[in-house]
C-alpha positions as CSV (number, residue, x, y, z in Angstrom):
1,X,84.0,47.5,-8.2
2,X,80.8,45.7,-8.8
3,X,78.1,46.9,-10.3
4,X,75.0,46.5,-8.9
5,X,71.3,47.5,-9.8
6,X,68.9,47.8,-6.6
7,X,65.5,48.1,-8.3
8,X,62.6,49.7,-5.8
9,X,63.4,53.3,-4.4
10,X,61.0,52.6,-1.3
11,X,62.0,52.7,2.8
12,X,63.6,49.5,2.1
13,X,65.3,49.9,-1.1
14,X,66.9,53.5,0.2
15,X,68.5,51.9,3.2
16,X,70.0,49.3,0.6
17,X,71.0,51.7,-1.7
18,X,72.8,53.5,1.2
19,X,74.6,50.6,3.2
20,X,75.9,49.1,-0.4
21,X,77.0,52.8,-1.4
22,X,78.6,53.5,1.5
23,X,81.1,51.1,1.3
24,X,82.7,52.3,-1.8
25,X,83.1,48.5,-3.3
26,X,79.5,48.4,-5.2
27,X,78.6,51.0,-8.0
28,X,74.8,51.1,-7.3
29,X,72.3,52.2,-9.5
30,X,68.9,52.7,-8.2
31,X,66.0,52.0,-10.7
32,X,62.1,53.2,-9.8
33,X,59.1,54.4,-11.5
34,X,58.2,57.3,-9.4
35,X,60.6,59.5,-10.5
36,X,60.0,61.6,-6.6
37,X,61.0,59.0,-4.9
38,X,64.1,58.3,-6.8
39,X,64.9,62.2,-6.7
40,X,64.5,62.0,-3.0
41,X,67.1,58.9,-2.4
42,X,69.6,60.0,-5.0
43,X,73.0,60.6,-3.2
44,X,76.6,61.9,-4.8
45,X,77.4,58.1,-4.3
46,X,74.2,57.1,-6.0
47,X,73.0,57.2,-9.4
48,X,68.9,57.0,-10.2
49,X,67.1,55.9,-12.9
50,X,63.6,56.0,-14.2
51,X,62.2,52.5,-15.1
52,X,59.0,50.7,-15.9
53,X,59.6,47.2,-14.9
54,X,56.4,45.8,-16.6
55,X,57.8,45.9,-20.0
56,X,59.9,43.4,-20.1
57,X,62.3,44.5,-23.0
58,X,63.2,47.6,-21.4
59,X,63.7,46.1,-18.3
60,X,66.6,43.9,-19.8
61,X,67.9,46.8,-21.4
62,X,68.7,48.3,-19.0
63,X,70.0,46.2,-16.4
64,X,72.5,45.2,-19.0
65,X,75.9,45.7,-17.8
66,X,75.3,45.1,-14.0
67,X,77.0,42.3,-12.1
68,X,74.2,42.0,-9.6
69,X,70.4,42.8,-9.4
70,X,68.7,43.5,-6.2
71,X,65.1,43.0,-6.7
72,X,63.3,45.4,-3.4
73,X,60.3,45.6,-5.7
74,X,56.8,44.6,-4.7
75,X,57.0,40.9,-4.8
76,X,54.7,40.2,-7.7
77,X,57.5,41.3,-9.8
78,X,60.4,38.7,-8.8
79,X,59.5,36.2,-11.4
80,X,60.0,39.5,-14.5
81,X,63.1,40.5,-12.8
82,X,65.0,37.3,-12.1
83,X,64.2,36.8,-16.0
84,X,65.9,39.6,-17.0
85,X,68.9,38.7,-14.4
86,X,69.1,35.9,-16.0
87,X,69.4,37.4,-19.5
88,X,72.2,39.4,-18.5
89,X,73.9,36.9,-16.6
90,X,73.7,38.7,-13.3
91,X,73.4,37.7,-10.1
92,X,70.1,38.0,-8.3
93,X,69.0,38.8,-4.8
94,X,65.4,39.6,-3.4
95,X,62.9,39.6,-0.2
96,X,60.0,38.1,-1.0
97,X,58.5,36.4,1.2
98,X,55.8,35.2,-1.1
99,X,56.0,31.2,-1.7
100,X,55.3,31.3,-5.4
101,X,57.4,33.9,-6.7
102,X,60.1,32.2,-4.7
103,X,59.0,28.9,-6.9
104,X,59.1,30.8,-9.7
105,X,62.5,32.4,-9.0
106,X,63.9,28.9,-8.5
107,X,62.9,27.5,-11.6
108,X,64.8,30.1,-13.4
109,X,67.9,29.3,-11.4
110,X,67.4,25.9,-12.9
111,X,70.9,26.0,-15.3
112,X,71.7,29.1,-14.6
113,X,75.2,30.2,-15.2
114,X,74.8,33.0,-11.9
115,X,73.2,33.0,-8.3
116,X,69.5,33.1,-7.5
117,X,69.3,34.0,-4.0
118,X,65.5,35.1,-2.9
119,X,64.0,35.8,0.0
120,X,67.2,37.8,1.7
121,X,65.2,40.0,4.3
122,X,65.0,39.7,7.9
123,X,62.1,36.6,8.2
124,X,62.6,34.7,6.0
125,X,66.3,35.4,5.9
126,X,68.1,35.9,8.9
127,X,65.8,33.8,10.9
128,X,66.4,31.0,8.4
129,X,70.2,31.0,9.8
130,X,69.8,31.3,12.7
131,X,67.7,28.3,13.2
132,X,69.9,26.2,10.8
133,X,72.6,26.9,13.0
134,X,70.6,26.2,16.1
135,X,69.4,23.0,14.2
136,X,73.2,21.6,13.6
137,X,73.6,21.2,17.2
138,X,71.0,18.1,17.6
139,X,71.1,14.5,16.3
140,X,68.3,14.1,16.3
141,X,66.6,17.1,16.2
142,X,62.8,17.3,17.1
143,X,61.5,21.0,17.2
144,X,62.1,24.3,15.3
145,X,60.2,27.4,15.7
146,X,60.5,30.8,15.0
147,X,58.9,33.9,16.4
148,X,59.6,37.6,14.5
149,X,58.3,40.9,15.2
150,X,58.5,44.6,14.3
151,X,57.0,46.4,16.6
152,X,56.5,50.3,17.1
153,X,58.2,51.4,20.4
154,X,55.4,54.0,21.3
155,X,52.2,51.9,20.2
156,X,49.3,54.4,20.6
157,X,46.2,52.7,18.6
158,X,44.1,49.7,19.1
159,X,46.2,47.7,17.1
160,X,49.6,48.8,18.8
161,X,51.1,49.0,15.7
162,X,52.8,51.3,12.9
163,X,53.8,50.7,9.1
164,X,57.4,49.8,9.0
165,X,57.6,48.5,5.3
166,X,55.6,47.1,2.4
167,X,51.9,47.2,2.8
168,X,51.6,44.7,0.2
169,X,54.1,42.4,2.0
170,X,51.8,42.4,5.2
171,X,48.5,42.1,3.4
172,X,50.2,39.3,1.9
173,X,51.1,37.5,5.0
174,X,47.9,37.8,6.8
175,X,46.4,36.4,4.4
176,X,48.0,33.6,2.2
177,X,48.4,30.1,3.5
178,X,51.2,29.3,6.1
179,X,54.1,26.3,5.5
180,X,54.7,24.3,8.4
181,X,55.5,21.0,9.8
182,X,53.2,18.9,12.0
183,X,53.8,15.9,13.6
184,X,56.6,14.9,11.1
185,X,54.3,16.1,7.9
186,X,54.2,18.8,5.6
187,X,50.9,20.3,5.8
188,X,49.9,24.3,5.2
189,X,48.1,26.2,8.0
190,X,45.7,29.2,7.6
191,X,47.2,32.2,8.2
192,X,46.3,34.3,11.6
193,X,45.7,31.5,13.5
194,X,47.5,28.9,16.3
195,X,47.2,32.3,18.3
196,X,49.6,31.9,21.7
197,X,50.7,34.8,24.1
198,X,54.1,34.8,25.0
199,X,57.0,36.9,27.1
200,X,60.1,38.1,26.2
201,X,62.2,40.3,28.8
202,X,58.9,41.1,31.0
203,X,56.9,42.0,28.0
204,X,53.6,40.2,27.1
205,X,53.1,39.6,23.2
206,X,51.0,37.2,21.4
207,X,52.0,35.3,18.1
208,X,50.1,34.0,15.0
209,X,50.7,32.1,11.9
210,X,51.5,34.2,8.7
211,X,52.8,33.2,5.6
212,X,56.5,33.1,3.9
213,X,58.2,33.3,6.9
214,X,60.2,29.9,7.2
215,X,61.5,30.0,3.5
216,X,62.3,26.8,2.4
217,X,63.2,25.4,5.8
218,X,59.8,23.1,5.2
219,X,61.9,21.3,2.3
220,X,65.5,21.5,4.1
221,X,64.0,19.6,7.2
222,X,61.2,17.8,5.8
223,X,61.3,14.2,7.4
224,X,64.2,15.1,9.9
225,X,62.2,16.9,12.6
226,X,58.7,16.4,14.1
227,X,57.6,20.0,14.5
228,X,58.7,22.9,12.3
229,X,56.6,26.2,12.3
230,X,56.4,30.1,12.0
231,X,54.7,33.0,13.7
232,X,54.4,36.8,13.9
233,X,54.8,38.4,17.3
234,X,52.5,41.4,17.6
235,X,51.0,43.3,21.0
236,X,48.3,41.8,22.3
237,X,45.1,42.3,20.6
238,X,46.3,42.8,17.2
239,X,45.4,39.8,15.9
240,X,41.8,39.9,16.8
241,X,41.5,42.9,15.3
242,X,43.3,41.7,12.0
243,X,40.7,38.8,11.9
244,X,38.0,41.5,12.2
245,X,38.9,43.4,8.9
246,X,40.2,40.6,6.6
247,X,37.5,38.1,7.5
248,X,33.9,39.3,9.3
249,X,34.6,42.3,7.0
250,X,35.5,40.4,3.7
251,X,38.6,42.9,3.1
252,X,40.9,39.9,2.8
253,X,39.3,39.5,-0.8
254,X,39.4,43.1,-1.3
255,X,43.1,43.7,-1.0
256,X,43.8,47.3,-2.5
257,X,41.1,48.3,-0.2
258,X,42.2,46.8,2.6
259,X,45.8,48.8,1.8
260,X,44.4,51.7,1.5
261,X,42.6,51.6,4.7
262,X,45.8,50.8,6.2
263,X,48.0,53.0,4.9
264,X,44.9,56.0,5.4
265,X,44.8,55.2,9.3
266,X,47.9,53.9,10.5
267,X,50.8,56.4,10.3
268,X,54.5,55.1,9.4
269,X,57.3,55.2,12.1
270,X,60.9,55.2,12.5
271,X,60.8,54.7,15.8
272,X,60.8,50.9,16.7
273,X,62.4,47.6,17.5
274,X,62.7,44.3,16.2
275,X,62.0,40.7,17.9
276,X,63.9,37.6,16.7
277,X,63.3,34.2,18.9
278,X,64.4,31.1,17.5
279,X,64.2,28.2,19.7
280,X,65.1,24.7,19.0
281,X,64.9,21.3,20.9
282,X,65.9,17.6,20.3
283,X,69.2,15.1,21.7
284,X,72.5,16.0,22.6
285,X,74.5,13.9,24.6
286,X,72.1,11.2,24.8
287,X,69.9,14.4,26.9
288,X,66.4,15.8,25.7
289,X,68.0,19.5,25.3
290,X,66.3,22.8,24.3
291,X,68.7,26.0,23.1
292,X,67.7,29.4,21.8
293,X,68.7,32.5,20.2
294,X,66.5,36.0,21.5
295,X,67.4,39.1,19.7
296,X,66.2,42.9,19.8
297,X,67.4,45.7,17.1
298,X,66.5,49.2,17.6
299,X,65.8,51.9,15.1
300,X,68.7,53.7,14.8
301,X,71.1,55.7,12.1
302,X,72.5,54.3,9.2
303,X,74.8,56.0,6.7
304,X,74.1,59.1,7.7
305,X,69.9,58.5,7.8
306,X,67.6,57.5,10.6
307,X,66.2,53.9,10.1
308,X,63.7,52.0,11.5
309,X,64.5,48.8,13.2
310,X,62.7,46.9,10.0
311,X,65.0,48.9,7.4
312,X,68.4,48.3,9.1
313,X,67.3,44.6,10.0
314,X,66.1,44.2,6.2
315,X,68.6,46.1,4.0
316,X,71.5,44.4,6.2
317,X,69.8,41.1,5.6
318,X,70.0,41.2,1.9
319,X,73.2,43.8,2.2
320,X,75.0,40.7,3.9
321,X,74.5,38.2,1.2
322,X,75.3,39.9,-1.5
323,X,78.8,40.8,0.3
324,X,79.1,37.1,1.3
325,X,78.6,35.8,-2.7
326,X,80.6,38.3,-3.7
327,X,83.3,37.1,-1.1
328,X,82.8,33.6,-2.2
329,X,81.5,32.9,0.9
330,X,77.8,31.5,-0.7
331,X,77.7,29.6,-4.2
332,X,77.9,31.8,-7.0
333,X,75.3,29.5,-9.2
334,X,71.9,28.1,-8.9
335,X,69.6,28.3,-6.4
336,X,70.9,29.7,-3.0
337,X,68.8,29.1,-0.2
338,X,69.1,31.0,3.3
339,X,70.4,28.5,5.4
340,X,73.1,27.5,3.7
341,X,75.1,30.8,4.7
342,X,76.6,30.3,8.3
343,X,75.8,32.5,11.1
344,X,79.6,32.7,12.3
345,X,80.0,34.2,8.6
346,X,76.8,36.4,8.5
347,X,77.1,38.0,12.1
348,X,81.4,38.6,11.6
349,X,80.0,40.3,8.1
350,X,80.2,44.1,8.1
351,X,76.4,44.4,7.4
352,X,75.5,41.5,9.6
353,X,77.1,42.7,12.7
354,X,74.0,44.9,13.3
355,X,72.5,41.2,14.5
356,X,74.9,41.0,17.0
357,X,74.4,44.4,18.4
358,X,77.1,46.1,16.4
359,X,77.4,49.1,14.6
360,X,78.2,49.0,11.1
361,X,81.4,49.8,9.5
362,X,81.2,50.4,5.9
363,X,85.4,50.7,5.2
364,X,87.9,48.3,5.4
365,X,88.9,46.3,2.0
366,X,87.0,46.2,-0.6
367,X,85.4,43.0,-1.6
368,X,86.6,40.7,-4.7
369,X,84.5,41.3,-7.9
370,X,81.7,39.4,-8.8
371,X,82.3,36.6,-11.6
């Protein structure tokens, strides 16, 4: 059984803790702080402990012993923990969608004798794969874009929309700069802008530019496409309204005020779905041909708890390739980017299936050990 330490006891570290508990093939410990929020996640399954991840020693300390690390910690953190993965010799796995921390996190993989495998969430993540996969079935390609979206089912205020997940995270992606590809050419755009409206089964939405989404798909296709980009899908009007605060406002350089205002106004909810559009374009056959890949995930129950769309989409992200390293399925050293799992493999996984529609199943044989 591998042993596995998830460290964050938030909405998104819980639903980890319970999808890699449940299967009875990973001993999970679950580190945090807040010693409430670990008392309130702790299962008969699941063992808690209290940690301070900014001191460094006692952070290696103790991980020691664990085969894996799961990093669902704000993302500031990634560089401190994937050091002290490192120093164990344990495999490590995180969310971030922040571009330097990933930077960071691959320098450390740089000799490493175990995986580094960042940015494991839903976007980037899963949307990485699916537009590799989409990608693969051009020569040559010329366009790849992606469009993501958690949205609350039952939007009620002027910005139709609810907290799902880490304020910090969406602070962060509103405001920090945005990788893309134009015209053949790396090149950053600002976040919240290159607004378009689009439709999606009869539904009007509008998406933007935010940051971290496309992972290191910039790199992976840089000088074998023409355009390469990223974008949030909110409701309509959301954006403008985003603009309003971060900009006219100036709360965009006053960030814990801006999450405080956030988390003070907008209420949380369980209760909504996920987007996923992926939509790519180049030669086949000798024919200009365009193919895509439209998803939805609902909120729904997992292990035995009611999830939002965003956890289960998330936690099964990240849930996925750990299962797929530890099957040998991903390379078990260095840097591990998203794209080089393959769809077939994540969506017949029994954490990836909730991609295809599935329900999960968390028995059947337990997985191999970890080297």
């Amino acid at each position: 059984m591998a042993k596995v330490a998830l460290i964050g006891a938030g909405k998104i570290g819980t639903a980890i803790a319970d999808m890699l508990s449940a299967t009875g093939d990973y001993a999970v410990t679950l580190y945090d702080r807040d010693e409430a929020s670990l008392a309130r996640a702790i299962r008969p399954s699941l063992r808690g402990q209290s940690l301070t991840v900014e001191t460094a020693t006692a952070l290696t300390t103790a991980l020691r012993g664990n085969d894996i690390v799961v990093n669902a910690g704000p993302y500031h953190l990634a560089p401190r923990i994937a050091a002290a993965a490192k120093e164990i010799g344990a495999h490590y796995f995180d969310l971030t969608e922040d571009v330097e921390s990933t930077r960071a996190v691959r320098r450390l993989a740089e000799g490493a004798a175990t995986a580094f495998v960042p940015q494991c969430g839903l976007a980037p993540g899963f949307v990485s794969i699916v537009a590799n996969h989409l990608a693969d079935r051009f020569d040559p390609l010329h366009d790849l874009i992606m469009r993501v979206g958690a949205l609350p089912l039952y939007p009620t205020n002027a910005l139709g929309y609810n907290l799902t997940w880490s304020t910090e995270g969406l602070i962060n992606e509103y405001l920090n700069a945005c990788e893309a590809i134009v015209d053949g050419r790396p090149v950053e755009m600002p976040a919240l802008e290159e607004l378009e409206h689009i439709s999606l089964d009869g539904l009007d939405y509008e998406a933007f530019n935010t940051s971290g989404g496309l992972g290191t798909l910039c790199e992976t296709y840089a000088g074998r496409l023409q355009t390469l980009n990223y974008k949030t899908v909110r409701y309509p009007g959301h954006r403008d309204i985003i603009k309003l605060l971060v900009k006219d406002l100036g709360l965009g350089r006053r960030r814990e005020v801006l999450k405080d205002v956030l988390e003070t106004a907008i209420p949380m909810t369980l209760q909504d779905v996920v987007l996923v559009f992926v939509s790519a374009s180049g030669m086949r056959d000798g024919r200009l041909t365009q193919e895509s890949d439209a998803r939805k995930i609902y909120a729904g129950e997992i292990a035995g708890a009611q999830r939002s769309a965003i956890q289960i989409t998330t936690s099964a992200g990240i849930c996925t390739m750990v299962d797929l390293m530890v099957a040998g399925r991903l390379p078990r050293q260095g840097f591990v980017r998203q794209e080089q799992a393959s769809l077939p493999d994540f969506l017949a996984n029994r954490f990836g299936r909730v991609f295809a529609g599935e329900a999960l199943v968390f028995g059947g044989p337990a997985r191999a050990l970890v080297a």
